[in-house]
Residue, then its C-alpha position, 0 to 999 in steps of 0.5 A: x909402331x908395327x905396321x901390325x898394330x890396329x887402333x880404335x877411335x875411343x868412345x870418349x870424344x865426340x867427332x864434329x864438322x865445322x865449316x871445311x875442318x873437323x874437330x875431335x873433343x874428347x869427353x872426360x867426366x861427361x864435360x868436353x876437355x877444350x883443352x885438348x880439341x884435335x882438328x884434323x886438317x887435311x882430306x888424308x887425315x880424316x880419310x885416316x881417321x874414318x879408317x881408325x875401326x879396330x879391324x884394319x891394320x896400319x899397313x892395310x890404311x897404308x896402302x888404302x891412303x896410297x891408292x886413294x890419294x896422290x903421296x908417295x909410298x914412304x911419304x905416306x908411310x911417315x907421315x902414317x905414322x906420325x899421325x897415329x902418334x899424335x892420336x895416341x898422345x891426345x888419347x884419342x885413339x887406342x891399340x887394340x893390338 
């Protein structure tokens, strides 16, 4: 994954507060896939997952997580990182690129 890449939020899941936790749907075929319910359960998850606006790159959200939040450089590098991953394979999120 390049620190480059730019990803977008996919028009097909629905983003919904519950309590203290969000949860991301995604929609296929108009009928929510309950199935693949993502909850994102950290203030640096959805703080990643507003940034998700296919204009910032990873690095730009990179170095917004490590003014925002108290995480050390590499830390939040890695855990960046694996974060979009499991966006991706949810299909939550795609490069745009």
């Amino acid at each position: 994954m390049d620190v480059n890449s730019i990803y977008r939020k996919k028009e097909d899941s629905v983003t919904r507060q519950i309590a203290d936790e969000t949860f991301l749907v995604p929609i296929r075929s108009h009928l929510a896939d309950m199935q693949k319910i993502f909850t994102l359960d950290s203030q640096v998850a959805e703080y990643i997952w507003q940034q998700l606006d296919g204009k910032r790159n990873l690095e730009e959200i990179h170095r917004e997580i490590t003014a925002e939040f108290e995480v050390e450089n590499g830390q939040a590098g890695s855990d960046l990182q694996e974060f979009i991953a499991q966006l991706v394979e949810a299909g939550l999120i795609e490069e745009v690129t």
